[in-house]
C-alpha positions as CSV (number, residue, x, y, z in Angstrom):
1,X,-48.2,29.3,56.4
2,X,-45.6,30.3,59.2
3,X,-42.1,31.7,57.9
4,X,-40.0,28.7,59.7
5,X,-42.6,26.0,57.7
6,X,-42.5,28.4,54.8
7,X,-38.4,28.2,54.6
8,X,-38.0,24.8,55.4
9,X,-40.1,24.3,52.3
10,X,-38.0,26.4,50.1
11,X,-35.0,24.5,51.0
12,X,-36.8,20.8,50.9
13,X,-37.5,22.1,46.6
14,X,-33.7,23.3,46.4
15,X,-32.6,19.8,47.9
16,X,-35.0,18.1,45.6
17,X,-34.5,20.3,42.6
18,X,-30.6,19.9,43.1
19,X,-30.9,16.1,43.5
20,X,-32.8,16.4,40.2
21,X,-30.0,18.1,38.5
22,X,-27.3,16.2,39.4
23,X,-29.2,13.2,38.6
24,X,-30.3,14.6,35.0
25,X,-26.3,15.6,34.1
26,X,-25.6,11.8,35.9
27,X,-27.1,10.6,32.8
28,X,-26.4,13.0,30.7
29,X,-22.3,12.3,31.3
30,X,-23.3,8.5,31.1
31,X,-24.8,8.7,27.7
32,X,-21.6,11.6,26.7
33,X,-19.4,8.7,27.3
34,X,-21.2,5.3,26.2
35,X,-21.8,7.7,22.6
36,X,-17.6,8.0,22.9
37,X,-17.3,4.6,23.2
38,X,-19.5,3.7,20.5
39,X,-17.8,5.8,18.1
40,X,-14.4,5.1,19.1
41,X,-14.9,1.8,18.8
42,X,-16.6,2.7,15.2
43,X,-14.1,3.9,13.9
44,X,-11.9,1.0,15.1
45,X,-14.3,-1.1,12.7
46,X,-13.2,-0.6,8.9
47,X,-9.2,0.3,9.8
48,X,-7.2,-0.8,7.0
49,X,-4.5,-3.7,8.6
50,X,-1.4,-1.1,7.2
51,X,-2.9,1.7,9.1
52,X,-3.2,-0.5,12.4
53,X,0.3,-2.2,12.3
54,X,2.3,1.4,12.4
55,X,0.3,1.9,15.4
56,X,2.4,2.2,18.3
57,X,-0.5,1.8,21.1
58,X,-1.1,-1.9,19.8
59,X,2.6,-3.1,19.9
60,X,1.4,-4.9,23.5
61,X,-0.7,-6.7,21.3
62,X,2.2,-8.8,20.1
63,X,3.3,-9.9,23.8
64,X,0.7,-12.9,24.0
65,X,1.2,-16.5,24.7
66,X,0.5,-17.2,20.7
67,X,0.2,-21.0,21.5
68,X,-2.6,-20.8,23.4
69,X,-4.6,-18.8,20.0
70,X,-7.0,-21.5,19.2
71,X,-9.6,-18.9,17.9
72,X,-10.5,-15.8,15.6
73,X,-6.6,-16.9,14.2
74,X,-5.3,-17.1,10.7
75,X,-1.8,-18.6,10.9
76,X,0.4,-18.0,7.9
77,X,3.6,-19.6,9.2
78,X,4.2,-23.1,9.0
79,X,0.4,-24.8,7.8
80,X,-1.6,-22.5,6.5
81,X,-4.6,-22.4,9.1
82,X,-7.9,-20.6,10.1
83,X,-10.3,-20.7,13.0
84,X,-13.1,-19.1,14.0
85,X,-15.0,-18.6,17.4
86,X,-18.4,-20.0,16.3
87,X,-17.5,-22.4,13.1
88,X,-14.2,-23.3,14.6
89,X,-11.8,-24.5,12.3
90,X,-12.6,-24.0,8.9
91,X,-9.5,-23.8,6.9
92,X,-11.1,-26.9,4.7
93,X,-13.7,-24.8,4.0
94,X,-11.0,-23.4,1.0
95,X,-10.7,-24.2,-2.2
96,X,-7.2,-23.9,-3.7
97,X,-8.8,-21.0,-5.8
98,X,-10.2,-19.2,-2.3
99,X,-7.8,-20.2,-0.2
100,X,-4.8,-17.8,-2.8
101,X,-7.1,-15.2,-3.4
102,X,-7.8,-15.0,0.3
103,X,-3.8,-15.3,1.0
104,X,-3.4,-12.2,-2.0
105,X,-5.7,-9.8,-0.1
106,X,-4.3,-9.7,3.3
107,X,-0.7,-9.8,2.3
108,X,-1.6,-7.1,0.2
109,X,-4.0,-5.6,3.1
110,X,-1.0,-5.4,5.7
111,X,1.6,-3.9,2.9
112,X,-1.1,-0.9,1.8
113,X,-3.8,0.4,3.4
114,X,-6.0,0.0,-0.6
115,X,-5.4,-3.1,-0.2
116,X,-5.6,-5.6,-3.6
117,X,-5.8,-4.0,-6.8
118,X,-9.2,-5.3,-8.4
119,X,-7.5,-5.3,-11.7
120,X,-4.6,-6.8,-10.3
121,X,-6.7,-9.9,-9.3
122,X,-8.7,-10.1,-12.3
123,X,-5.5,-10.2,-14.3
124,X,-3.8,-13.3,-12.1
125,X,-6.8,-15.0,-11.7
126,X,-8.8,-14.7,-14.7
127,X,-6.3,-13.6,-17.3
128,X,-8.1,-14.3,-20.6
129,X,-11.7,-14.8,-19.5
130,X,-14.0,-12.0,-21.2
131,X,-14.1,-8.6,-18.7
132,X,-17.9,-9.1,-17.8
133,X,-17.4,-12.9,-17.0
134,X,-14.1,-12.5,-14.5
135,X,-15.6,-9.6,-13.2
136,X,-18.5,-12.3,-12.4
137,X,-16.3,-14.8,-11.2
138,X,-13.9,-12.6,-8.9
139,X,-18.0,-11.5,-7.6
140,X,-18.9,-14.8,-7.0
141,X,-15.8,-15.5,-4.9
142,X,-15.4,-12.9,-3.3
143,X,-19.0,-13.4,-1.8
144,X,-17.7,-17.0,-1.3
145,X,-15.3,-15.2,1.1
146,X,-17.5,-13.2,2.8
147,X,-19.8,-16.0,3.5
148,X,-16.7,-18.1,5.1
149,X,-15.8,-15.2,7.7
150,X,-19.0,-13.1,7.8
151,X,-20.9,-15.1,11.0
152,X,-17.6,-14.2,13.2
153,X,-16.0,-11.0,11.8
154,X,-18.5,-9.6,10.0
155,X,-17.8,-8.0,6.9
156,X,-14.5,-7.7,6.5
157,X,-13.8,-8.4,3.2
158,X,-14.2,-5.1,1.8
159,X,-14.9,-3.8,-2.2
160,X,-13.7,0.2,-2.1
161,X,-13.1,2.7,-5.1
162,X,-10.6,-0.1,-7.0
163,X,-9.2,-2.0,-4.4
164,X,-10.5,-5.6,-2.2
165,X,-8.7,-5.4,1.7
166,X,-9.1,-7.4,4.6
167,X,-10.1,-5.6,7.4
168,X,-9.6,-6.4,10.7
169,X,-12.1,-7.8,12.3
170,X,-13.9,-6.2,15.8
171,X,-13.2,-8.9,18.3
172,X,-10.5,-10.4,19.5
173,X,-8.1,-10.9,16.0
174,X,-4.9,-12.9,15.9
175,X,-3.0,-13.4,12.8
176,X,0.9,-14.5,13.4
177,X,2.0,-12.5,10.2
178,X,0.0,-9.2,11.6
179,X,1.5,-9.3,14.8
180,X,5.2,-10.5,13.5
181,X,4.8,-7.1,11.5
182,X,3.8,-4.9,14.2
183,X,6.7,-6.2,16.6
184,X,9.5,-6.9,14.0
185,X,9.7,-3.0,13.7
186,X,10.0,-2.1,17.7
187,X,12.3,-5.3,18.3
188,X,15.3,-3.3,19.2
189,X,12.9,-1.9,22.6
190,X,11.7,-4.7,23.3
191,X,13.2,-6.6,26.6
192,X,14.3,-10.4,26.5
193,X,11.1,-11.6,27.6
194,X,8.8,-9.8,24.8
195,X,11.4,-10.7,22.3
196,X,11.1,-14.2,23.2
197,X,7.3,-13.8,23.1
198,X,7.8,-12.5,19.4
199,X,9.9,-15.8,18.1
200,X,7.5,-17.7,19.2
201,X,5.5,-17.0,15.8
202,X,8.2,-19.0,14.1
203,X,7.4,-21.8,16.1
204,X,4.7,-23.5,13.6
205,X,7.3,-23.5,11.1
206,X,8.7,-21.3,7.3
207,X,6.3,-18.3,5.8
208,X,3.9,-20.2,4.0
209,X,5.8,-23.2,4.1
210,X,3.8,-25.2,1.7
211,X,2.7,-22.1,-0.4
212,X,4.7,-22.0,-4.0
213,X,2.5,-18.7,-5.1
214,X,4.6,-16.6,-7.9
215,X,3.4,-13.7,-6.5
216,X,4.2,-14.3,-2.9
217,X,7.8,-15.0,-3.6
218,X,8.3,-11.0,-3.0
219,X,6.3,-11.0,-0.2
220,X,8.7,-14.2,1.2
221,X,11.9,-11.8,0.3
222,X,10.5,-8.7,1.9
223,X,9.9,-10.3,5.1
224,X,13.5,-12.1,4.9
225,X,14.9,-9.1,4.5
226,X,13.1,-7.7,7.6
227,X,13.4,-10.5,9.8
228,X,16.8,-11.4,9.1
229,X,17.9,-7.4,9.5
230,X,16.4,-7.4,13.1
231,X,17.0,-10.6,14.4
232,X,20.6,-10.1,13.7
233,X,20.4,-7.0,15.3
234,X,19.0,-8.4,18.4
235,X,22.3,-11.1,18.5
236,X,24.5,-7.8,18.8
237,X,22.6,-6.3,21.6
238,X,22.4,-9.6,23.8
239,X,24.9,-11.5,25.9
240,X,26.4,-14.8,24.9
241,X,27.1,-15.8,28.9
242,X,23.7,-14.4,30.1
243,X,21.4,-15.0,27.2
244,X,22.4,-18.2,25.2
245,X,19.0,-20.1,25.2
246,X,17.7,-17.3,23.9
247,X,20.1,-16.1,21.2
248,X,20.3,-20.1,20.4
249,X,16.1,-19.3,19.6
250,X,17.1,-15.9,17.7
251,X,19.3,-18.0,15.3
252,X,17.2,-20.8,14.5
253,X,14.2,-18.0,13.6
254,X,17.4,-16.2,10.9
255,X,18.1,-19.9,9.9
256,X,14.0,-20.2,8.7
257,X,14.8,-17.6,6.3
258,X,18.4,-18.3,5.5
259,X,20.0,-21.3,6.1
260,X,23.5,-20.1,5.9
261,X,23.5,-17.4,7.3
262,X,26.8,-16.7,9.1
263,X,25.8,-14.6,12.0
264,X,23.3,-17.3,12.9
265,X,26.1,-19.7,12.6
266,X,28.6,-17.9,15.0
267,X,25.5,-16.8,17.4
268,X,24.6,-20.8,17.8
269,X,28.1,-21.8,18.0
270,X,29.5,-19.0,20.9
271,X,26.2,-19.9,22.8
272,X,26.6,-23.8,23.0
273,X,30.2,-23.3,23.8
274,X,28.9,-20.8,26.7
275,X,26.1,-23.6,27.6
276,X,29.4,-26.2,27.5
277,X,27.8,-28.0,25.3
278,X,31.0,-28.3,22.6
279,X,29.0,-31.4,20.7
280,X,26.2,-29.0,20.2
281,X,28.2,-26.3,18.9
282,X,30.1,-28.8,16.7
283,X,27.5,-30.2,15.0
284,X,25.9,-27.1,14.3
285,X,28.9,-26.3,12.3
286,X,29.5,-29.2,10.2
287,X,25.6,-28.8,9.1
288,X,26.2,-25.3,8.1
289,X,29.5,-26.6,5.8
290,X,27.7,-29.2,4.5
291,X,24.7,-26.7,3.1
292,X,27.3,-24.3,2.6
293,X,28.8,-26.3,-0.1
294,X,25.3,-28.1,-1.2
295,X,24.2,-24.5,-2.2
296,X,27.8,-22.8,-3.5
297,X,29.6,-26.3,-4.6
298,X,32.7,-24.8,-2.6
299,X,34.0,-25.3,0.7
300,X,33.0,-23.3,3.5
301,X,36.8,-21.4,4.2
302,X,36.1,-20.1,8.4
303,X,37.1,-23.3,10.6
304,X,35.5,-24.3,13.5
305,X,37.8,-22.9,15.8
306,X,38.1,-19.5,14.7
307,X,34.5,-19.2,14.8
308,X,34.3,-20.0,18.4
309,X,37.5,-18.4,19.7
């Protein structure tokens, strides 16, 4: 063979064998990185709700036009509501019995990452009933449970050393009361547009409104607490000339929680008198002294004017 066919040879294999190379650690650094995926999203699966709300990354979660969640949505505030992506609604699918053992595990699910106490449940629901038999029943229902949410979130009712949690599903999940918790926290950084975003969970109405659960009434007070501390907070940090629509908003959501609550009532007051609308403002304060003195039986003492002045 002559040298010059010879060499071009040599380098025609190097070109090749180099294609080759680079080809084999192409796929090589696309498998790497689908396998990182896989797990990342993995581990995703099986995260505890009170692990994920303290996550900082997902507080952009919260700024989403809520009223347009029609699916994969439990909705605690106002009527209690679930729907799903394949069944659609199925919140009738609930018993009374389902429906407060489901509401017990994920209000317990987004306050620990355990979750319910088994014994907890077995005592509330089947106080008096033999061990082996409300072990049986609290078995039966909880399968009840799983097949309810198991052909659009899986498994996500979850037994584990002790404990039942919800976990959050692996699609696309929107609960109001998840997301209130997640951005009540970070409120104070949030700007005027994400905090109006955020109120607009209180839009369907009270914290299980129609809900009269002995257990949940701490739940009801925690959140209160929470809200009210916040909101509040908010009404300090924005303007009354700039920003009365929206502190108008701020105080209504306090007012859910407690209806005579005083910086609500100054907040709604300075606003409509900033909006020029005195009527508004007016009103707003004769329906606080009437429930003022409905709840006390005494007479609200601050006048109108000193409020507003």
């Amino acid at each position: 063979m002559p040298l010059n066919l010879f060499l071009l040879s040599c380098t025609l294999l190097s070109v090749i064998n180099l294609k080759v190379g680079l080809w084999i650690i192409g796929i090589l650094v696309f498998d790497i990185v689908i396998l990182l995926i896989y797990f990342k999203r993995k581990r995703k699966t099986g995260n505890a709700i009170a692990s994920d709300i303290t996550d900082s990354s997902r507080i952009s979660d919260i700024i989403l036009s809520n009223n347009e969640v029609s699916e994969n949505a439990v909705f605690l505030f106002g009527d209690f509501k679930i729907s799903t992506s394949v069944q659609k609604e199925i919140t009738a699918k609930f018993s009374p019995l389902l429906k407060e053992l489901f509401l017990m595990i994920l209000l317990y699910s987004v306050k620990n990452e355990k979750g319910l106490s088994s014994s907890k449940a077995l005592d509330y629901f089947w106080n008096g009933m033999p061990s082996k038999n409300a072990k049986n029943n609290m078995a039966v229902n909880l399968g009840k449970l799983r097949s309810l949410f198991v052909e659009d979130w899986g498994n996500c009712i979850v037994n584990k050393e002790g404990y039942v949690r919800f976990e959050l599903p692996d699609n696309d999940f929107y609960c109001d009361y998840i997301q209130l918790n997640l951005g009540i926290s970070r409120i104070q950084e949030f700007n005027k547009q994400e905090i109006s975003d955020l109120l607009v969970v209180f839009k369907r109405g009270k914290f299980l409104e129609a809900v009269n659960y002995e257990w949940a009434d701490q739940f009801k007070a925690d959140l209160a607490d929470k809200v009210i501390e916040s909101l509040v907070g908010i009404t300090k940090k924005l303007d009354t000339s700039e920003d009365s629509s929206l502190l108008i908003r701020v105080a209504n959501s306090i007012e859910l929680f407690d209806s005579v609550n005083e910086d609500a009532l100054f907040t709604k007051c300075k606003a409509y008198v900033a909006l020029k609308k005195h009527n508004l403002a007016k009103e707003t304060y004769n329906r606080y002294v009437n429930e003022y003195r409905l709840l006390y039986d005494v007479e609200y003492e601050r006048t109108f004017k000193s409020i507003i002045d």
